[in-house]
C-alpha positions as CSV (number, residue, x, y, z in Angstrom):
1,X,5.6,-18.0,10.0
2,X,5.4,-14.4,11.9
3,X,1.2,-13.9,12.6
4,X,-0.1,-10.7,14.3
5,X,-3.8,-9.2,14.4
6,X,-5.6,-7.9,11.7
7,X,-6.1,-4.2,11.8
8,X,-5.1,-0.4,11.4
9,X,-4.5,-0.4,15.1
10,X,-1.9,-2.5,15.1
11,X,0.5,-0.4,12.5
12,X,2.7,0.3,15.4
13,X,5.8,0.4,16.9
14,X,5.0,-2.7,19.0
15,X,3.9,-4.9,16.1
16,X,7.0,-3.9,14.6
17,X,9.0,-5.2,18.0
18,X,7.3,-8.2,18.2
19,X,8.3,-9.1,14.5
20,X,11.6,-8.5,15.0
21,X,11.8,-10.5,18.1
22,X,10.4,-13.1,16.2
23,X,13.0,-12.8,13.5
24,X,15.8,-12.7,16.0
25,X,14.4,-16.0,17.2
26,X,14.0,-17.8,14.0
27,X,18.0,-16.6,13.6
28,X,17.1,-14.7,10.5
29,X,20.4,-13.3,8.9
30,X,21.2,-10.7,6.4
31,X,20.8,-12.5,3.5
32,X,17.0,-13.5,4.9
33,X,13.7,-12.4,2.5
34,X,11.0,-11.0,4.7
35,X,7.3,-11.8,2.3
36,X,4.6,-10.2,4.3
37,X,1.3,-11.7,2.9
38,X,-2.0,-9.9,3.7
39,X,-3.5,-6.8,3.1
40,X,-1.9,-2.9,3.8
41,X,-1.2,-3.3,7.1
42,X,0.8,-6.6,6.2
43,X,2.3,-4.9,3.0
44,X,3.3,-1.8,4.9
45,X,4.7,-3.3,8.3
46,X,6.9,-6.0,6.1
47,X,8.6,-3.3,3.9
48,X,9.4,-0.8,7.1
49,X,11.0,-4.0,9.0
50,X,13.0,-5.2,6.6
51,X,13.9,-1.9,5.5
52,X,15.3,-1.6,9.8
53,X,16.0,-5.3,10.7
54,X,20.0,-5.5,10.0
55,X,19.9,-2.3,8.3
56,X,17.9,-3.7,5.6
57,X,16.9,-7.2,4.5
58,X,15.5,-8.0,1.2
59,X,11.6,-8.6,1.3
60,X,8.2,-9.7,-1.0
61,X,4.7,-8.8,-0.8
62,X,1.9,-10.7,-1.6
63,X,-1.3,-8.4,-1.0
64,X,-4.6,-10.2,-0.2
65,X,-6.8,-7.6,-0.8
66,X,-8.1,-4.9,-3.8
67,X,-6.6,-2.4,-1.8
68,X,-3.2,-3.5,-1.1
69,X,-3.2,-5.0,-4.7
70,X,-3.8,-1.4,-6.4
71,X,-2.3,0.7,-3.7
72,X,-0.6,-0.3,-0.5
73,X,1.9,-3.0,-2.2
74,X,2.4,-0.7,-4.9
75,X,5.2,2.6,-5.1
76,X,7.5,1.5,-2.2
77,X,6.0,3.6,1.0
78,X,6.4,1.6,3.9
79,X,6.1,2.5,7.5
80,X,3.7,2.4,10.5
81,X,1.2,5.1,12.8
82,X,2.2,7.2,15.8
83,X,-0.7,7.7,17.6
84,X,-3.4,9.3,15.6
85,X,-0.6,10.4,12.8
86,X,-0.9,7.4,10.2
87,X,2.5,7.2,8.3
88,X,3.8,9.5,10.5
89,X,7.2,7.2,10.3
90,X,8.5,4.6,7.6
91,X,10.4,4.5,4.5
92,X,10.9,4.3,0.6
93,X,12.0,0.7,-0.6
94,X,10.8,-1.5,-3.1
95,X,10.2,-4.9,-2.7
96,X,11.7,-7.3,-4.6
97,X,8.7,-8.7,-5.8
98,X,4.7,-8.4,-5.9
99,X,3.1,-11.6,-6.3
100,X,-1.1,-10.8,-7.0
101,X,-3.2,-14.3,-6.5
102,X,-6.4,-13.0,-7.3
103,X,-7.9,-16.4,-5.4
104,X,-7.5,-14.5,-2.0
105,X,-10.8,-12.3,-3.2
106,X,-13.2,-15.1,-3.3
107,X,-13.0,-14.9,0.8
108,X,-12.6,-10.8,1.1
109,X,-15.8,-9.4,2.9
110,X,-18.0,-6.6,1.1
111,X,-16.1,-3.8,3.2
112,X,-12.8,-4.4,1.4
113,X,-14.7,-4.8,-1.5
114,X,-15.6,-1.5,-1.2
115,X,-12.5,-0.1,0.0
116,X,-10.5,-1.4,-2.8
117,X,-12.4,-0.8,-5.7
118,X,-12.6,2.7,-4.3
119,X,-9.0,3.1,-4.9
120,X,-10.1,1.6,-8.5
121,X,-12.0,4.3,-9.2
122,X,-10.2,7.2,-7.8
123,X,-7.8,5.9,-10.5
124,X,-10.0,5.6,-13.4
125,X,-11.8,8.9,-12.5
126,X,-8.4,10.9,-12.6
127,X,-6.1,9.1,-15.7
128,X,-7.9,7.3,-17.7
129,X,-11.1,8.1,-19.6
130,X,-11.9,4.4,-21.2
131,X,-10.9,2.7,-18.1
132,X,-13.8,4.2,-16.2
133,X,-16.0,3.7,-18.5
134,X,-15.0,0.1,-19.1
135,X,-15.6,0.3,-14.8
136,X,-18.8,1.6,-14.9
137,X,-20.2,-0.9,-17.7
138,X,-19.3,-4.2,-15.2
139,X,-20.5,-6.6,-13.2
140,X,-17.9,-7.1,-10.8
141,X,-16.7,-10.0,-9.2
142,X,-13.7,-11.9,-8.0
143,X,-13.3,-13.4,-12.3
144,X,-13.8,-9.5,-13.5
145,X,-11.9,-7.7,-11.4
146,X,-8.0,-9.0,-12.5
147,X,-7.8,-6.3,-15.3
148,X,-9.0,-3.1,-13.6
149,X,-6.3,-4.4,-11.1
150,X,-3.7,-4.9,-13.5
151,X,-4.8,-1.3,-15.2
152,X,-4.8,0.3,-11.9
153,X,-1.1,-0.8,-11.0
154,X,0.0,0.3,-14.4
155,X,-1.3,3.7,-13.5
156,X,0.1,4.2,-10.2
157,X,3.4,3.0,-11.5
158,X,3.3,5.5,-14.1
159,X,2.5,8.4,-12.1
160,X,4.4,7.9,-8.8
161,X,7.7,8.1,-10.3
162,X,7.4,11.5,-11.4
163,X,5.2,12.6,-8.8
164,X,8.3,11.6,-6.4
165,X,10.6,13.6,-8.5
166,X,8.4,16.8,-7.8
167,X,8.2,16.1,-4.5
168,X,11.7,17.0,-4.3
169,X,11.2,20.0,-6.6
170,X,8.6,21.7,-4.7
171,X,7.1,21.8,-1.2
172,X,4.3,19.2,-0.7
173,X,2.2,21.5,-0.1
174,X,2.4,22.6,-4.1
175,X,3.6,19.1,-5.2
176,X,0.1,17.7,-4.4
177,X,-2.1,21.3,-5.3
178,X,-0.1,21.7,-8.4
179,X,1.2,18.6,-10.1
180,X,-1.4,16.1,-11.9
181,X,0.7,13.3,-10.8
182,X,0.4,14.3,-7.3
183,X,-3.6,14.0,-7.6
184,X,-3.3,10.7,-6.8
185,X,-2.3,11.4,-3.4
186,X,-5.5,12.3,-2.4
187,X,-5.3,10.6,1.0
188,X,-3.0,12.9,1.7
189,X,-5.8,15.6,2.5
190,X,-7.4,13.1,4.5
191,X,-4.9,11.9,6.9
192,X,-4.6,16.2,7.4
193,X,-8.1,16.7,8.2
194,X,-8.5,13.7,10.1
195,X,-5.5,15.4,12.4
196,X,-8.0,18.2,13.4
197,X,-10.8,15.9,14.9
198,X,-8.1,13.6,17.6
């Protein structure tokens, strides 16, 4: 078992250092599986290093919370900050699994709550009618929340395919203003604006 902190600040270059020490150490070989269990940070660090250790190891994900359930596990982006630039490096690689065990939720505090079911609702809000309405009518908890999960995944799945097919077509700059795939990479905006205030 590899542990490191908790946290956005430690996406980095060093985390990624000291998790391949630790691999070297434990004599993991090629034909090793890397399963990174924890929330985005885990999900994202655990697909760039196995995607670099040995020029690429197998690896799982097992997300611990709403947000790495319904976005970070999900589409195959991996990779770590630079500084203030988040993502600035990483890489495209699906796992080869997701395993969801909605039990980690019971102990996730209010603030992911929120973060996750953000993501939720971005979804809802931008492909499916019913869904957000079905979202708007709950009462949720850690027993209600497994189907807008499940229903969220299905719509990222759906979309990011094609939306990395226009990527290639057109700049991003018109991939993400033009395509209604692409709409769900809204964060992409943000990480831009953040850029202006560091």
């Amino acid at each position: 078992v590899i542990k490191f902190a908790a946290g956005e600040e430690f996406k980095n270059q060093k985390t990624v250092d000291y998790i391949i020490e630790q691999l070297i150490n434990l004599g993991a070989h090629k034909n090793a599986i890397l399963i990174g269990v924890g929330g985005g940070v885990v999900t994202d660090i655990t697909g760039y290093v196995a995607a670099v250790y040995m020029r690429g190891i197998k690896f799982g994900l097992v997300p611990t919370s709403i947000l790495a359930m319904v976005d970070a596990a999900i589409g195959g982006k991996n990779g770590i900050d630079v500084g203030v630039y988040k993502n600035m490096v990483g890489t495209i690689r699906q796992p080869e699994f997701i395993f969801h065990d909605y039990s980690f939720l019971k102990t996730l505090p209010v603030k992911e709550w929120i973060n996750g079911f953000a993501e939720v609702i971005k979804h809802a809000l931008i492909a499916d009618k019913s869904y957000w309405k079905n979202i708007s009518k709950l009462q949720i908890s850690s027993s209600s929340i497994e189907p807008l999960i499940y229903r969220s995944v299905e719509i990222k799945n759906k979309t990011q395919p094609l939306c990395w097919q226009l990527f290639h077509i057109f700049t991003c700059f018109n991939c993400c203003f033009r395509s209604s795939c692409c709409i769900l990479h809204i964060g992409w905006f943000g990480n831009r604006c953040s850029r202006c205030y560091h």
